[in-house]
N, C-alpha and C positions, 0 to 999 in steps of 0.2 A: 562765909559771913564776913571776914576779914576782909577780902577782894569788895565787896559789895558795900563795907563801911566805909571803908579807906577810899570808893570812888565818890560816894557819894559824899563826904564830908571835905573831896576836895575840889568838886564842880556845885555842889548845889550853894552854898556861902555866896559865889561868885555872880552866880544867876539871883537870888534871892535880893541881890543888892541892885543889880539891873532892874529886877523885877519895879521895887522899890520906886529906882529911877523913874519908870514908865505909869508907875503910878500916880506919883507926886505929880509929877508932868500934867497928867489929864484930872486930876485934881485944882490946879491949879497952884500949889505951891508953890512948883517952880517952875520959871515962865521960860520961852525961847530966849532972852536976854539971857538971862542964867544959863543955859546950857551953852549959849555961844561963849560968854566969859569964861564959864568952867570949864570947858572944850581948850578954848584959846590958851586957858592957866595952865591945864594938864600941860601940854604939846610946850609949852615954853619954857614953864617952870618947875613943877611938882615932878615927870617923870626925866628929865634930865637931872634932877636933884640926885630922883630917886637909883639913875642907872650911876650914876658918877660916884654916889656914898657907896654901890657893891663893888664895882671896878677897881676902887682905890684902895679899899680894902680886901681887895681879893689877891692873891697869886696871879699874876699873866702867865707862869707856866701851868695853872694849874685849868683858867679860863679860857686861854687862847688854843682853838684847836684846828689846826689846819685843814684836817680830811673831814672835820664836821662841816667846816665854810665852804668848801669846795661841793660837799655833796650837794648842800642845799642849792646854792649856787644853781650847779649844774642841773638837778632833779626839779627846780623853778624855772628854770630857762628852758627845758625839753617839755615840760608840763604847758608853758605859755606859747613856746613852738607849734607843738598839738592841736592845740584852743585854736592856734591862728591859723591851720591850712584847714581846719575842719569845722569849725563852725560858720563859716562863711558858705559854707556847701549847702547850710540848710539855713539861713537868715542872711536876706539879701539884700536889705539896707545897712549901709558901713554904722551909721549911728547904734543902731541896735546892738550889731554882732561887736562892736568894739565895747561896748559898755557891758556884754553878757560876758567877753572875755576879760574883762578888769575883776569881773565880779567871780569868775569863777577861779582864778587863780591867786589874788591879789590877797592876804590873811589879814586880821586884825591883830597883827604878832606885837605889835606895840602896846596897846592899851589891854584889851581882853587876853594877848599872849603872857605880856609881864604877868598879869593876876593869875595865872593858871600856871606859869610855871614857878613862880613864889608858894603858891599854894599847894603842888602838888610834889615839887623837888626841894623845895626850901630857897633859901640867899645862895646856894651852890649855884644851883641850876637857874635862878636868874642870873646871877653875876654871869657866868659863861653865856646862857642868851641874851644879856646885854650886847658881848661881845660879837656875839654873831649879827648883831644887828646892825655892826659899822658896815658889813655887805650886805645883810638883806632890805635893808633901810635905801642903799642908791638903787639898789635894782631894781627894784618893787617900783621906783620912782622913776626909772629909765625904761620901762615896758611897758608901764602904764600910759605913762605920754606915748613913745610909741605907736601904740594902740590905739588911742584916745585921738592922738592928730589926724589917723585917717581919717575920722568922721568930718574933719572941714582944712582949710586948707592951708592953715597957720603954719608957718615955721616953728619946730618943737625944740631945737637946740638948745635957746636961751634959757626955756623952762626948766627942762635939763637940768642946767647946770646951776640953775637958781634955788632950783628947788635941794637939789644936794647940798650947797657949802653954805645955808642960812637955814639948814635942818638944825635945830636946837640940840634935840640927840644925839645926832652924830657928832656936834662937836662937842658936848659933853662928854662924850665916851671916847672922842680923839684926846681931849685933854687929860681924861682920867687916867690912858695907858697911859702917854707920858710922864705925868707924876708917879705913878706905879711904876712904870721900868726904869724911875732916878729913888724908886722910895721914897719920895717927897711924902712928908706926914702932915697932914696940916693941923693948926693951933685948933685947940676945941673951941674958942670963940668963932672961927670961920666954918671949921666942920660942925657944928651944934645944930646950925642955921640949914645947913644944907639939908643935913639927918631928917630934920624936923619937914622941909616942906618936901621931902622924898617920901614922908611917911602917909602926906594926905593927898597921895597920887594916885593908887589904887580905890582908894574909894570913892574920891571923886571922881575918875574918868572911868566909873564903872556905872554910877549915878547920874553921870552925864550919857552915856551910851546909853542907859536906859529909858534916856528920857528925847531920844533923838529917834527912836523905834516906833513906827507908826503903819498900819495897813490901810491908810485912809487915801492911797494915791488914785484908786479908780482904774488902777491897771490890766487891761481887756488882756493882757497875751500872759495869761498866767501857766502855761506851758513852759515859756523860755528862764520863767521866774523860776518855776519850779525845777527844770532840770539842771540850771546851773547852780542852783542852788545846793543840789544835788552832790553835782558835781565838785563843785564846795565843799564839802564836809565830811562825804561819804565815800564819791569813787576815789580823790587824789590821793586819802589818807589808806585806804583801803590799798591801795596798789604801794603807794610810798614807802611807806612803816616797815612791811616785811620786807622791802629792800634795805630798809636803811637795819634793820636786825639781818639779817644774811651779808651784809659788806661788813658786819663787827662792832655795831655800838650796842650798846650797852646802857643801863642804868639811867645818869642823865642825862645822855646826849639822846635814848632813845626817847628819854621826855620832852626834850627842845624839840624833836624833833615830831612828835602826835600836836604839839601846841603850834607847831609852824606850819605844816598841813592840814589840821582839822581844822584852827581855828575860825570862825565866820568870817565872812567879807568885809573889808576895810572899810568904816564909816567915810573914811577921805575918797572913796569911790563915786560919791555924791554928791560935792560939789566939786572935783574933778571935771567926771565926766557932766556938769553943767557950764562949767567954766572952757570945755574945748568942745561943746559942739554936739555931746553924742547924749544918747538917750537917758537923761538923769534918772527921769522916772523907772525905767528898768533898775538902773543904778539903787534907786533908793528901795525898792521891794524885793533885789534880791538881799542888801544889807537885813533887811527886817525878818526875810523870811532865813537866811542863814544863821542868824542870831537865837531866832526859834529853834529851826531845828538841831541847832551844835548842844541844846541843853540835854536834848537826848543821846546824840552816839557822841558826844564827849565823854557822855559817861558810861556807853558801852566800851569802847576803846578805851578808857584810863581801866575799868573793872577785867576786859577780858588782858590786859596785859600784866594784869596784878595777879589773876587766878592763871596766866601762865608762868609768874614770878620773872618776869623781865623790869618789871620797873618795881 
């Protein structure tokens, strides 16, 4: 009963508030203008607030983990490998199979990952998934173009690297180790401000994601929706996990670590793969439908690693 309390009291808040989001939405409350500003808020300001006030007040010896960066790294980069020589065997338009492989590898470790690992490991375990997200942040961002460029015939370089060194996050979290590995303290009239709009970052980009969730695209190939969707939430994390507990983590890292595999498909998969070419619309129904289904085996995966007492 403990396993079962402790899951559900650390995904269903999260969801409940999405819920919210999706409602208001189709209510009319809150319109597309709001979800783009509040979209645009989180990503700029509220969750670089929010990763900068844990970082700097964290330990780097205690957040920065080498063989956790590496695994993930490596076990994203072999998982998007995969996607790329085989899903091309059975979807034979590039537009398609690049936007089913964005979709099925690509997490929402940002937005939906912060709120589940705040919620479920506490300010530990996000402050250290902060930090893993100075790598998982360019990569995600460098395979995804990748990928995404086959469907037309742009030069992907520039995006590349545009897309990395004006990510808000990343240099929040670049600046925060350095002030953390000189102990730079800042005055509570500068930190106060930060605290404060770090604090309405989770709910807002939880409100916003919920209100971005729509099954109204009209999309005939709900096969590809469904098994990358699938694929998403169930096989990666399914195969990952017990690796990443058989190579020796433990406790939080095995947390960062269900929140960075299970989590749904990256809402930035959507206008992405609309912005280079390849099939948005798959893009946007598999976001909707991994969004759906992570309410469920998010919270099998958080209950069954609880009643094996791993996390």
């Amino acid at each position: 009963m403990d396993a079962f309390l402790f899951s559900f009291n650390a995904i269903f808040p999260i969801f409940l508030v999405m819920t919210l989001g999706y409602f208001l939405k189709h209510i009319g409350v809150i319109s597309e203008a709001f979800i783009a500003i509040g979209t645009k808020l989180t990503f700029t300001v509220a969750i670089p607030c929010l990763v900068f006030s844990n970082i700097i007040g964290a330990s780097i010896d205690e957040t920065f983990d080498l063989n956790l960066a590496l695994f993930a790294v490596i076990a994203t980069s072999i998982t998007f490998i995969l996607l790329r020589v085989t899903v091309p065997r059975f979807i034979k338009e590039a537009p398609q199979w690049s936007a089913y492989i964005q979709g099925a590898f690509r997490s929402n470790y940002l937005i939906l990952g912060f709120a589940l690992l705040n919620s479920i490991g506490g300010p530990a375990a996000l402050a250290k998934g902060a930090m893993l997200f100075v790598f998982m942040g360019p990569l995600y961002n460098v395979l995804s173009v990748l990928v995404l460029a086959e469907a037309q015939k742009e030069n992907a370089d520039h995006h590349i690297l545009r897309s990395i060194y004006t990510n808000p996050v990343i240099i929040s979290t670049t600046l925060a180790i350095i002030l953390a590995l000189f102990r730079v303290q800042l005055p509570t009239a500068l930190g106060a401000p930060i605290d404060m709009l770090g604090e309405m970052a989770l709910p807002l980009s939880l409100l916003t994601l919920g209100g971005t969730i729509s099954f109204k695209h009209g999309y005939t190939k709900i096969s590809q929706v469904v098994s990358a969707s699938l694929i998403k939430v169930l096989i990666i994390p399914l195969l990952l996990i017990p690796i990443s507990y058989l190579l020796g983590f433990r406790s939080t890292d095995i947390i960062i670590c269900l929140v960075l595999f299970a989590s749904p498909a990256a809402i930035s998969c959507f206008p992405m793969a609309y912005q280079m070419g390849a099939d948005h619309r798959l893009s946007g129904m598999i976001v909707a439908f991994t969004n759906t289904f992570a309410l469920l085996t998010l919270f099998l995966f958080v209950y069954v690693l609880r009643v094996l007492a791993v996390i």
